[in-house]
C-alpha positions in Angstrom: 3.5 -19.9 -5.6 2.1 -22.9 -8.0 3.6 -26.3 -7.6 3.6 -29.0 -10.8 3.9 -32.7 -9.7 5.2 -35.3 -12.2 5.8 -32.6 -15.2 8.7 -34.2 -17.6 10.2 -36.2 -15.2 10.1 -33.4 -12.4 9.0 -34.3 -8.8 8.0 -30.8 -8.8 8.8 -27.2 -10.0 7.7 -23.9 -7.4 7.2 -21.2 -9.9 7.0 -17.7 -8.4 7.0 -14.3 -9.5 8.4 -11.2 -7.8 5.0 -9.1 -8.6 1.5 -10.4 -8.9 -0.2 -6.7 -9.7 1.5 -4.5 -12.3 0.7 -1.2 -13.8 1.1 -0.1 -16.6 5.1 -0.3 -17.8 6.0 -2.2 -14.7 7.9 -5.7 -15.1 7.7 -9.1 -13.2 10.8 -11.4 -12.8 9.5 -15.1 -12.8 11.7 -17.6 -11.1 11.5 -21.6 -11.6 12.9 -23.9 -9.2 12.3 -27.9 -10.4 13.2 -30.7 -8.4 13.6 -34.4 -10.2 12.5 -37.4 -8.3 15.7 -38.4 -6.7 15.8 -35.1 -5.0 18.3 -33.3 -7.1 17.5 -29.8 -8.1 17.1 -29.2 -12.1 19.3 -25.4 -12.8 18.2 -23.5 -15.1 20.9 -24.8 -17.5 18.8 -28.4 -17.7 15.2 -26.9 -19.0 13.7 -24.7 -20.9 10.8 -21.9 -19.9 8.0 -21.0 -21.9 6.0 -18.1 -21.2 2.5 -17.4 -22.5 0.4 -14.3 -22.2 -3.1 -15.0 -22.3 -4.2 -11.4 -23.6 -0.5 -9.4 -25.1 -2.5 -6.2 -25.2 -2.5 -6.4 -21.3 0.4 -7.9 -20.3 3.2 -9.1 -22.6 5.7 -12.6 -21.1 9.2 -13.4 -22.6 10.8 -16.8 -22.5 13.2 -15.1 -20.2 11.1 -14.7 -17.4 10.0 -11.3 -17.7 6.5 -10.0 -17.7 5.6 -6.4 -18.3 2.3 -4.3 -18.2 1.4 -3.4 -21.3 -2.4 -1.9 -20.5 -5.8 -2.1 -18.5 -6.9 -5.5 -17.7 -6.5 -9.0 -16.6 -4.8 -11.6 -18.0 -3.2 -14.9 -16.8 0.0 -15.9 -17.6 1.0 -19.6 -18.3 4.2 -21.2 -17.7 5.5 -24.1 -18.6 8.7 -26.2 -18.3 
């Protein structure tokens, strides 16, 4: 899990990912959970997620969440809300 502290007026967001490993053709749900300063937690309905893929020929990342295996590597993923 990777916490943010003081992102666009966010306290925090706990981003997680149901897989950390993949192989080839296997997906990854990523989940966001943001909390603003007063406490309240941010839905899903109140920001937007970008996903980045640091190399698409290994692993491929939709603004939806999903992240897929696409071939032999390692690549980091970057996600930002």
């Amino acid at each position: 899990m990777l916490t943010l502290y003081g992102v666009n007026g966010m306290h925090y967001a706990n981003i997680s990912a149901d897989k950390t490993e993949l192989n080839y053709g296997e997906i990854a749900n990523v989940q966001v959970t943001a909390t603003r300063l007063d406490g309240s937690v941010i839905t899903p309905d109140f920001y937007e997620m970008t996903l980045e893929s640091s190399d698409p020929t290994v692993v491929s990342a939709t603004n939806d969440g999903k992240i897929t295996a696409k071939g032999d590597g390692v690549a980091t993923v970057k996600v930002k809300v």
